[in-house]
PyMOL commands that place a pseudoatom at each C-alpha (Angstrom):
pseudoatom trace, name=CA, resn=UNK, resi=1, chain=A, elem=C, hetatm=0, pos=[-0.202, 35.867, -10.088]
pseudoatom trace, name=CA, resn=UNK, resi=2, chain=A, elem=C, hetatm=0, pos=[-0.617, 32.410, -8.796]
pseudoatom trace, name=CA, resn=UNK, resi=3, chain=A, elem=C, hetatm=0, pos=[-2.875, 31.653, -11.989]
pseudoatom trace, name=CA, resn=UNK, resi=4, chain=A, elem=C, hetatm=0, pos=[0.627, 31.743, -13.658]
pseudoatom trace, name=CA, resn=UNK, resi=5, chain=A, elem=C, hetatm=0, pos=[2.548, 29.229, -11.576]
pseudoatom trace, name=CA, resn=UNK, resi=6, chain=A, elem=C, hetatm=0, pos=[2.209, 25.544, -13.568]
pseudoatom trace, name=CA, resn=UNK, resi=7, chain=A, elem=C, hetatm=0, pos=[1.008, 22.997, -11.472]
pseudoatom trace, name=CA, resn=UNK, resi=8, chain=A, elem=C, hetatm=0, pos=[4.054, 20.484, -11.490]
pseudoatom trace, name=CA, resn=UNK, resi=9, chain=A, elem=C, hetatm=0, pos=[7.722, 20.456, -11.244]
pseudoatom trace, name=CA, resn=UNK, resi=10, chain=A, elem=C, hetatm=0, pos=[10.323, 18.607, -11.011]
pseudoatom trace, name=CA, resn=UNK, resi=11, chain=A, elem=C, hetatm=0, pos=[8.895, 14.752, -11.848]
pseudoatom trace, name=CA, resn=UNK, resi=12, chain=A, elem=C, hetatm=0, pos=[9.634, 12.413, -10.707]
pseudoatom trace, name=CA, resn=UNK, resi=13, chain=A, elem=C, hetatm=0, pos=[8.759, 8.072, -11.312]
pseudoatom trace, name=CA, resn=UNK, resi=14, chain=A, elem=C, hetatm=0, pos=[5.310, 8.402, -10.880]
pseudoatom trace, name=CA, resn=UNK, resi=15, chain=A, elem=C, hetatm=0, pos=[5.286, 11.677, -8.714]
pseudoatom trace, name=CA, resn=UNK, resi=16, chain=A, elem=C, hetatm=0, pos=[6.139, 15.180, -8.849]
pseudoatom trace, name=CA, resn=UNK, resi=17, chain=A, elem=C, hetatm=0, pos=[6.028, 18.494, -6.714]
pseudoatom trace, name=CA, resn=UNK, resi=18, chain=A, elem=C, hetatm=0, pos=[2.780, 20.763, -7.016]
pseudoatom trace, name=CA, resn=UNK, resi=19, chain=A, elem=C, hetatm=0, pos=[4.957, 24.043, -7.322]
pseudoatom trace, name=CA, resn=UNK, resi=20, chain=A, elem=C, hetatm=0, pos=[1.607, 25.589, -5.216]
pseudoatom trace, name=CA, resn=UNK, resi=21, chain=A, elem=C, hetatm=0, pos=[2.281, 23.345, -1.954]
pseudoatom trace, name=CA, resn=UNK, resi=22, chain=A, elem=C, hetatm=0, pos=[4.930, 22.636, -2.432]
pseudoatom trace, name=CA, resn=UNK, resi=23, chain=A, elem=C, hetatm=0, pos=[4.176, 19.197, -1.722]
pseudoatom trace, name=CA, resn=UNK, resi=24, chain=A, elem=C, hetatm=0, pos=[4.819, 15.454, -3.512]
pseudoatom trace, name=CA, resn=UNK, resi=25, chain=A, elem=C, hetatm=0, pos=[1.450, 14.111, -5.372]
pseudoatom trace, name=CA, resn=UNK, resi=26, chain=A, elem=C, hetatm=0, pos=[1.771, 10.649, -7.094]
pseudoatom trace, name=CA, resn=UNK, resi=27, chain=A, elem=C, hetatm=0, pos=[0.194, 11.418, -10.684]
pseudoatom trace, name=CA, resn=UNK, resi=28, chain=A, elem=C, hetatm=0, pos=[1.191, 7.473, -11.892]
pseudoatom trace, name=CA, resn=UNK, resi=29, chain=A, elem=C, hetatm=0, pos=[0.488, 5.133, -9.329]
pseudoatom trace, name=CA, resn=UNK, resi=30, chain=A, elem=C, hetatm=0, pos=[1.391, 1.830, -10.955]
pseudoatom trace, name=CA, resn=UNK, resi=31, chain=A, elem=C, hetatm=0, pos=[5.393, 3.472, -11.613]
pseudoatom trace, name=CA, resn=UNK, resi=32, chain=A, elem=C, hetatm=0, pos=[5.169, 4.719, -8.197]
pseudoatom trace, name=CA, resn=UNK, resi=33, chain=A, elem=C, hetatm=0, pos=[4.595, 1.414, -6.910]
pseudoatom trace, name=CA, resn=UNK, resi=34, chain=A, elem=C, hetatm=0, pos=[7.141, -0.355, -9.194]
pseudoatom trace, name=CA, resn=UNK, resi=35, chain=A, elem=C, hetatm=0, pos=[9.987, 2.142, -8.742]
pseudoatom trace, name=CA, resn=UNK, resi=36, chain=A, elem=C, hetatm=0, pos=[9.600, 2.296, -4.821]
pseudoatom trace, name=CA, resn=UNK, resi=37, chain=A, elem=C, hetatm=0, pos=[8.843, -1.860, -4.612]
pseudoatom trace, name=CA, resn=UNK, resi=38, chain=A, elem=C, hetatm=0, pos=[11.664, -2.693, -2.275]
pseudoatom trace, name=CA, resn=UNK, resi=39, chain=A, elem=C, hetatm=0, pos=[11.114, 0.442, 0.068]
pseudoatom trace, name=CA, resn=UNK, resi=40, chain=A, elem=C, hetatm=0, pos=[9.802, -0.734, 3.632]
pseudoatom trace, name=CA, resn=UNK, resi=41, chain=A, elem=C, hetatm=0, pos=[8.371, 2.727, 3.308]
pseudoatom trace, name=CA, resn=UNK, resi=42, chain=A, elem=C, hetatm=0, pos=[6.568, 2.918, 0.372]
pseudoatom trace, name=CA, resn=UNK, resi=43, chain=A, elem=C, hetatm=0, pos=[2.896, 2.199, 1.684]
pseudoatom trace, name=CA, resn=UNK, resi=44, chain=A, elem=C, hetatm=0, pos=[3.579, 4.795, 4.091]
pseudoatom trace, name=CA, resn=UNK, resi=45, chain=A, elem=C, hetatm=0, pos=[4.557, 7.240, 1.097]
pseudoatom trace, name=CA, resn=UNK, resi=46, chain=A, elem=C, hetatm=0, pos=[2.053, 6.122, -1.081]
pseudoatom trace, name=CA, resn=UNK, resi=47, chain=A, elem=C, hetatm=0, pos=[-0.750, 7.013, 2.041]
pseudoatom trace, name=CA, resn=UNK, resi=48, chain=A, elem=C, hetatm=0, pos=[0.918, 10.183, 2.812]
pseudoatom trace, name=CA, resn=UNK, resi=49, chain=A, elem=C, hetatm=0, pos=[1.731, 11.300, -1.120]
pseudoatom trace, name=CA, resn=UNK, resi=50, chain=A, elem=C, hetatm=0, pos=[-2.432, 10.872, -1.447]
pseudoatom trace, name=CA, resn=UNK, resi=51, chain=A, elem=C, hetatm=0, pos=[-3.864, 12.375, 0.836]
pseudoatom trace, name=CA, resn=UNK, resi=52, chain=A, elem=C, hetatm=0, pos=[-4.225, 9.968, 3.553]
pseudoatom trace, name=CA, resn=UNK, resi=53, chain=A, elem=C, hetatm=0, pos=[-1.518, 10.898, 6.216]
pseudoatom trace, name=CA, resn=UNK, resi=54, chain=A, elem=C, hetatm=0, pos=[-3.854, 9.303, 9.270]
pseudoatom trace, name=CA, resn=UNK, resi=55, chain=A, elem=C, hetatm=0, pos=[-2.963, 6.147, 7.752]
pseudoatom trace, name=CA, resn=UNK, resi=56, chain=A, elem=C, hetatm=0, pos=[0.719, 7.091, 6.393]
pseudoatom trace, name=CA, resn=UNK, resi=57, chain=A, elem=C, hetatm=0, pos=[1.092, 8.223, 10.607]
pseudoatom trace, name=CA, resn=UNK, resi=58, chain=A, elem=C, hetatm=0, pos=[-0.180, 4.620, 11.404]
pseudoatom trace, name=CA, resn=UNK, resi=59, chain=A, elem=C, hetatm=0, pos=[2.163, 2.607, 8.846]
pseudoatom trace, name=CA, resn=UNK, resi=60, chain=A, elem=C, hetatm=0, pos=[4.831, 5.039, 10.370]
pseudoatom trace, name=CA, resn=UNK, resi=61, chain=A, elem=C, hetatm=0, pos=[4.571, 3.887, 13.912]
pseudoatom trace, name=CA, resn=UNK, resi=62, chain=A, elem=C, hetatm=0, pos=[4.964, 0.736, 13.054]
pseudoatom trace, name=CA, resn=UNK, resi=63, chain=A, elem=C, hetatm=0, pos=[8.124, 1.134, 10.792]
pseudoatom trace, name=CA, resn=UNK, resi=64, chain=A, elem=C, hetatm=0, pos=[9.624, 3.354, 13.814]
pseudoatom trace, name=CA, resn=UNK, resi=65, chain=A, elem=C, hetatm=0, pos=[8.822, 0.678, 16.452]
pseudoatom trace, name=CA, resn=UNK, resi=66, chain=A, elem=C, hetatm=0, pos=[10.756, -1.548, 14.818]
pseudoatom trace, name=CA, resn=UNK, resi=67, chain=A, elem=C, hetatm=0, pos=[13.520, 1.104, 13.879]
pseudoatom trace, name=CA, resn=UNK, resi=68, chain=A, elem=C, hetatm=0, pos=[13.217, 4.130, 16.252]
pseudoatom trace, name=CA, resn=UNK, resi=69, chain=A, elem=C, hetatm=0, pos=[16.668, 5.693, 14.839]
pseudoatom trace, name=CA, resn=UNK, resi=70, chain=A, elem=C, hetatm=0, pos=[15.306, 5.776, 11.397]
pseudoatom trace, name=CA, resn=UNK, resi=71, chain=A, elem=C, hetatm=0, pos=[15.522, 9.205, 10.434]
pseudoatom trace, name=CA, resn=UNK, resi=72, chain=A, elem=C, hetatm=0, pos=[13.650, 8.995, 7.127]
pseudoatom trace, name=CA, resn=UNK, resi=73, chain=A, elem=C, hetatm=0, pos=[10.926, 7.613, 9.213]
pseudoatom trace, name=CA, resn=UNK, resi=74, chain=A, elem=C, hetatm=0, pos=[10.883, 10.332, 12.000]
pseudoatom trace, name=CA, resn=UNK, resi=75, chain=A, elem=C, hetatm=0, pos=[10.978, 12.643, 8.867]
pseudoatom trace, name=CA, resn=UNK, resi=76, chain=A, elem=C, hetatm=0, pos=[7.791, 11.002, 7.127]
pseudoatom trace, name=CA, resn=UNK, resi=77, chain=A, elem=C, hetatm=0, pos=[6.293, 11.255, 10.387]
pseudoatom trace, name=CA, resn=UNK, resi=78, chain=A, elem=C, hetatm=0, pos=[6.611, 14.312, 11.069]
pseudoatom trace, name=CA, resn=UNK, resi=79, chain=A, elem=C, hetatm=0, pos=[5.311, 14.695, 7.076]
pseudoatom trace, name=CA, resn=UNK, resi=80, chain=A, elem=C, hetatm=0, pos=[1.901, 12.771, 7.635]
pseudoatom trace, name=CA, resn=UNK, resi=81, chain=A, elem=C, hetatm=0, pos=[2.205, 15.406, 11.205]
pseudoatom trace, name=CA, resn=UNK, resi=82, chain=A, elem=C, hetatm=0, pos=[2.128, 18.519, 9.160]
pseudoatom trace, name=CA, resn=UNK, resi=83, chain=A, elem=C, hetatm=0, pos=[-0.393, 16.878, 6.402]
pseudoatom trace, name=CA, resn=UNK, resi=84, chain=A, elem=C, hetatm=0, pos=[-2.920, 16.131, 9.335]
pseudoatom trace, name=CA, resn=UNK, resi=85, chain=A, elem=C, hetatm=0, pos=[-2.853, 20.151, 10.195]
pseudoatom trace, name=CA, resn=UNK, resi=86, chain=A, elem=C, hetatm=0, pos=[-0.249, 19.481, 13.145]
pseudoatom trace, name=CA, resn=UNK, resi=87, chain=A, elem=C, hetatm=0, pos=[2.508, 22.409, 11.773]
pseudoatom trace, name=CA, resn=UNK, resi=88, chain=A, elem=C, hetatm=0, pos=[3.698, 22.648, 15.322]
pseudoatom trace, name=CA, resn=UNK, resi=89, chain=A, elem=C, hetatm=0, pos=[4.147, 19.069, 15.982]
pseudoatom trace, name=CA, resn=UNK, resi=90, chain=A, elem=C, hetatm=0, pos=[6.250, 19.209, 12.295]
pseudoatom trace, name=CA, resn=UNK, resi=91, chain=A, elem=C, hetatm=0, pos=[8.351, 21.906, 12.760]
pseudoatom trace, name=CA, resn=UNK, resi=92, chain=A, elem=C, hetatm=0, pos=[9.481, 20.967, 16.095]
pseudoatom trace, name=CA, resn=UNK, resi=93, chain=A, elem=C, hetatm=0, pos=[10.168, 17.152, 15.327]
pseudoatom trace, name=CA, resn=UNK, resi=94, chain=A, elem=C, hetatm=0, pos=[11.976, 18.886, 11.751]
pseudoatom trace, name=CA, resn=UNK, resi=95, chain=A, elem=C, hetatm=0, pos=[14.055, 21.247, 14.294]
pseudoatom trace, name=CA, resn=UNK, resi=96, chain=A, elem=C, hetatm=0, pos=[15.204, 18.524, 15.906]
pseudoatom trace, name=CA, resn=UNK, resi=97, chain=A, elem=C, hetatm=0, pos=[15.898, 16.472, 12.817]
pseudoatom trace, name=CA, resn=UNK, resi=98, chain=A, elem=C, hetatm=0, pos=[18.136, 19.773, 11.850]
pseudoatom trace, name=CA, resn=UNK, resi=99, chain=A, elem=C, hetatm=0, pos=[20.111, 19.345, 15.092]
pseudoatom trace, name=CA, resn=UNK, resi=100, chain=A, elem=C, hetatm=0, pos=[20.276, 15.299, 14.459]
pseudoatom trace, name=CA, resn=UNK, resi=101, chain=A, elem=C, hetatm=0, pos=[21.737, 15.537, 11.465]
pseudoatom trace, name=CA, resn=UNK, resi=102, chain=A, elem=C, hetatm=0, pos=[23.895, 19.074, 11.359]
pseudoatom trace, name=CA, resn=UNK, resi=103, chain=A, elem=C, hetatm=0, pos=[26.956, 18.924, 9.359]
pseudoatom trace, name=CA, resn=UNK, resi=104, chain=A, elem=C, hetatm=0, pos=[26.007, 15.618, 7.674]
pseudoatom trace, name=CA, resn=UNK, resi=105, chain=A, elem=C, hetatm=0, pos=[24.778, 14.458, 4.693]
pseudoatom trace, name=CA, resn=UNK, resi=106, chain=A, elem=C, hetatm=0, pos=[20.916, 14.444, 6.123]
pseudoatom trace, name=CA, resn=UNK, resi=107, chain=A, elem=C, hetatm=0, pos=[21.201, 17.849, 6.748]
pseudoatom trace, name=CA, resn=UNK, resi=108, chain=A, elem=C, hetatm=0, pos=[20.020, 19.809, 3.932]
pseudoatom trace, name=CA, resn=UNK, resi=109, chain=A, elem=C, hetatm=0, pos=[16.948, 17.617, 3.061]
pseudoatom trace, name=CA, resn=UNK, resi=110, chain=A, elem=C, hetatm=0, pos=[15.949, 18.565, 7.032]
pseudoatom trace, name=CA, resn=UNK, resi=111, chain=A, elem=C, hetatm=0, pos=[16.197, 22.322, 6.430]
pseudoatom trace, name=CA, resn=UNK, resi=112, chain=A, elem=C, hetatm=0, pos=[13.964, 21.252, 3.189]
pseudoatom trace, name=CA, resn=UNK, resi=113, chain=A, elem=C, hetatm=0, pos=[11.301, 19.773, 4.845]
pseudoatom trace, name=CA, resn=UNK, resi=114, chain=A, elem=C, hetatm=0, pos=[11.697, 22.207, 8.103]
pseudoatom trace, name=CA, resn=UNK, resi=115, chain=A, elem=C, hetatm=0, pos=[10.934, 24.378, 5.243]
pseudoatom trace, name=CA, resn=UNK, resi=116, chain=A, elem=C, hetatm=0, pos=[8.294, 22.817, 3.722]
pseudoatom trace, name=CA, resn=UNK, resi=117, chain=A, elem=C, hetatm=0, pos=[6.503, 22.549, 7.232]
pseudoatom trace, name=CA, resn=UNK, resi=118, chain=A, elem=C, hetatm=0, pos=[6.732, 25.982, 7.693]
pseudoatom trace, name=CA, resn=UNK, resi=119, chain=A, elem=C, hetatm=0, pos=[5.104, 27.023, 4.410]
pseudoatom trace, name=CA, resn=UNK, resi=120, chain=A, elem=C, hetatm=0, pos=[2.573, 24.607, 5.066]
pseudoatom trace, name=CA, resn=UNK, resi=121, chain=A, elem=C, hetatm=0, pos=[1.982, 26.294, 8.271]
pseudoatom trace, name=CA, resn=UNK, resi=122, chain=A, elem=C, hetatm=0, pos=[1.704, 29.786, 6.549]
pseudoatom trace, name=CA, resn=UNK, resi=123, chain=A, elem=C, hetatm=0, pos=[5.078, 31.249, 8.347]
pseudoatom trace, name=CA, resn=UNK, resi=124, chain=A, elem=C, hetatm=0, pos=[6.588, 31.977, 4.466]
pseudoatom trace, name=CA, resn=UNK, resi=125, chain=A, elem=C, hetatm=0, pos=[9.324, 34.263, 5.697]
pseudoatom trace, name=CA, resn=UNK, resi=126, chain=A, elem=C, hetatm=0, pos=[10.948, 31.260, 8.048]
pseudoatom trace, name=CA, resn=UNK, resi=127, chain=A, elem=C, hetatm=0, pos=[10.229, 29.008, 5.602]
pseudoatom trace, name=CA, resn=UNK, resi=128, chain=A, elem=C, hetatm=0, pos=[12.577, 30.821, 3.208]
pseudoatom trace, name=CA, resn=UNK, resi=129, chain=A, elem=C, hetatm=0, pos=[15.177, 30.734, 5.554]
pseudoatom trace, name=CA, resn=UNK, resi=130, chain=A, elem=C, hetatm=0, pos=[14.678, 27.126, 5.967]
pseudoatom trace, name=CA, resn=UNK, resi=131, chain=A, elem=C, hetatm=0, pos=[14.708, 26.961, 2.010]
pseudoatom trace, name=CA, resn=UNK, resi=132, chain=A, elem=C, hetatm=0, pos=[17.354, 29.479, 1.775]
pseudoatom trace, name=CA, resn=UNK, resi=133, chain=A, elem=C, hetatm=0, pos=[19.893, 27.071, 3.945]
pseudoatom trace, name=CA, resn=UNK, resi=134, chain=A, elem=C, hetatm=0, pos=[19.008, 24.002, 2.109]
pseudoatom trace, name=CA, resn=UNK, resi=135, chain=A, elem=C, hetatm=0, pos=[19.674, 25.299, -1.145]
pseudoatom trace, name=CA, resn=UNK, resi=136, chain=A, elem=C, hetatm=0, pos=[23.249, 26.685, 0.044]
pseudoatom trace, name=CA, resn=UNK, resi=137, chain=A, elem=C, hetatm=0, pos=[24.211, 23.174, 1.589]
pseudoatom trace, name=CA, resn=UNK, resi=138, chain=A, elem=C, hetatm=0, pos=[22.797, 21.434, -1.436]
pseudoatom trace, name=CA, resn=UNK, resi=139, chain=A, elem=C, hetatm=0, pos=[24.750, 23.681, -3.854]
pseudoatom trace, name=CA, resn=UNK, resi=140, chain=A, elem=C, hetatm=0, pos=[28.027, 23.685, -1.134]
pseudoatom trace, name=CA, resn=UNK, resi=141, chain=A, elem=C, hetatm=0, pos=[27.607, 19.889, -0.946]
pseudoatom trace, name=CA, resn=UNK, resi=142, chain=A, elem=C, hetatm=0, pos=[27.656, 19.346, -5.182]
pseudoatom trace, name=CA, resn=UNK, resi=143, chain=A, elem=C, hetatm=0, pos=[23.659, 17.702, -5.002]
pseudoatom trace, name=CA, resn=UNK, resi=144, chain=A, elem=C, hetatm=0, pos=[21.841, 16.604, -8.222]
pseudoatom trace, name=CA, resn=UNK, resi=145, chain=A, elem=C, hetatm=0, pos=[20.781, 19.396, -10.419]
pseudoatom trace, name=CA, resn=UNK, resi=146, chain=A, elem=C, hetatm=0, pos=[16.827, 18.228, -9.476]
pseudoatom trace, name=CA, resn=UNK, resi=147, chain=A, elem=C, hetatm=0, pos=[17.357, 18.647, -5.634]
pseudoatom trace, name=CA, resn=UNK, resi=148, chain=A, elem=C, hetatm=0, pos=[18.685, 22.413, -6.230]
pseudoatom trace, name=CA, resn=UNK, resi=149, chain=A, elem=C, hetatm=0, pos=[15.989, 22.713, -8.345]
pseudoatom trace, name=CA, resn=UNK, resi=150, chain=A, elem=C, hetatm=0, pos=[13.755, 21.838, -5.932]
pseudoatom trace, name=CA, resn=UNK, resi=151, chain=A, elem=C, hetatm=0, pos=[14.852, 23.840, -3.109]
pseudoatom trace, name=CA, resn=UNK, resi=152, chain=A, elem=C, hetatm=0, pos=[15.183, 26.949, -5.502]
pseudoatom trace, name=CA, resn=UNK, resi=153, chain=A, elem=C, hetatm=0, pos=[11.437, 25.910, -6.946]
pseudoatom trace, name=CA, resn=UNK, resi=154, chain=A, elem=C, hetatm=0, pos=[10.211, 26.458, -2.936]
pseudoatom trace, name=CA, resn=UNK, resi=155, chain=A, elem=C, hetatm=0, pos=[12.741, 29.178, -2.384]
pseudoatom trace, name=CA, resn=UNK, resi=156, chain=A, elem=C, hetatm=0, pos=[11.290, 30.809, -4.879]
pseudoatom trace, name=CA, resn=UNK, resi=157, chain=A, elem=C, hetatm=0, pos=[7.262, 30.420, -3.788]
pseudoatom trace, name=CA, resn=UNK, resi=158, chain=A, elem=C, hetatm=0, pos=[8.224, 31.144, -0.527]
pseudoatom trace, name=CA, resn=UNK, resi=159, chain=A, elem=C, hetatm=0, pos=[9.718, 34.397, -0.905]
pseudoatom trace, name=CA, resn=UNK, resi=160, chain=A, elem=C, hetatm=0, pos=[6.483, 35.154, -3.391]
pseudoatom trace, name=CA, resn=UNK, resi=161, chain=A, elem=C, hetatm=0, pos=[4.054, 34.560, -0.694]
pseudoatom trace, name=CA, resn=UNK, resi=162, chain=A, elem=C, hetatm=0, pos=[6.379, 36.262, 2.347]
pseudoatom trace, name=CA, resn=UNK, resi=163, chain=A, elem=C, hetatm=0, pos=[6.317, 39.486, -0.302]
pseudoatom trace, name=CA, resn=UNK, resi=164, chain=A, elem=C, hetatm=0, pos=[2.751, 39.487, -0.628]
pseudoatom trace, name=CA, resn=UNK, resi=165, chain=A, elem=C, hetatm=0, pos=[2.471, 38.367, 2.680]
pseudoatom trace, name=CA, resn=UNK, resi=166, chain=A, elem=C, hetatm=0, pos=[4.097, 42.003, 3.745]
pseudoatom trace, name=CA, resn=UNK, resi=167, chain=A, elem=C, hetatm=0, pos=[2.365, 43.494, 1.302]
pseudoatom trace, name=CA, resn=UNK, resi=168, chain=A, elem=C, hetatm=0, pos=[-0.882, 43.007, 2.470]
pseudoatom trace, name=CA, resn=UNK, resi=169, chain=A, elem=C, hetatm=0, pos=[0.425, 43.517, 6.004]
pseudoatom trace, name=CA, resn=UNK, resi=170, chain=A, elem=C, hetatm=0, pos=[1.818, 47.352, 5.013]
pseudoatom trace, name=CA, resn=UNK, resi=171, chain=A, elem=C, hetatm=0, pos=[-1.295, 47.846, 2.996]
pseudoatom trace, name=CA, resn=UNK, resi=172, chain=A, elem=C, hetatm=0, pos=[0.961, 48.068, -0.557]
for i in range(1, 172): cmd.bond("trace and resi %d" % i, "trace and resi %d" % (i + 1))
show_as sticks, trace
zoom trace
């Protein structure tokens, strides 16, 4: 089934989301670059977005030293955590990201990337709940068409792997 799942959605300038991961890859790194110029973060995006998340953790530190109440930098973090093969260290930082942001605007791009952490981490059935309340506050909350999309896009693969997931578990 997973032979019939394209491998990008939802592009973006000079990235999109590999519907399999779930996960940003830059596919144009020259509109990338120009599109994200003035973001203090984009080195740390760029490292992270291919495949270097030691690095993206490094740039990271030093963006958060000089801005420790950056949540988009705790959240990248917490990213380049889950993309070195810490899940625990992800979820828990994302859980508390959930908690710093609750009732805000932040607060459904957390559940997202709680989420995403949690598929990463192979625990599909939490991360569709994580997926699941995203998509509610993003619809509840009147969010771009491409950022329901998105959390539909994962809602969707999530709930495809926690089925075969239980599946395999009940021997169907």
């Amino acid at each position: 089934m997973t032979s019939e799942i394209p491998a990008q959605s939802i592009a973006a300038c000079g990235w999109y989301i590999d519907v399999r991961t779930l996960l940003p890859v830059i596919n144009d790194l020259a509109a990338f670059r120009a599109h994200y110029a003035a973001d203090p973060a984009r080195d740390a995006v760029e490292a992270l977005w291919t495949g270097h998340p030691d690095r993206a953790e490094q740039l990271l530190m030093e963006l958060s030293a000089e801005n420790p109440s950056n949540l988009r930098y705790r959240a990248l973090l917490a990213d380049a955590h889950r993309d070195q093969g810490d899940t625990d260290w992800a979820v828990a930082a994302y859980h508390q990201l959930v908690d710093a942001t609750r009732g805000g605007a932040l607060e459904a791009v957390m559940w997202q990337h709680l989420g995403k952490a949690l598929f990463v981490a192979g625990s599909f059935t939490e991360a569709e709940n994580a997926f699941s309340r995203a998509l509610d506050l993003r619809i509840a909350g009147g969010a771009d068409d491409d950022l329901i999309e998105s959390s539909m896009l994962a809602l969707d693969r999530a709930k495809q792997l926690a089925h075969s997931e239980t599946s395999r578990m009940i021997g169907a």
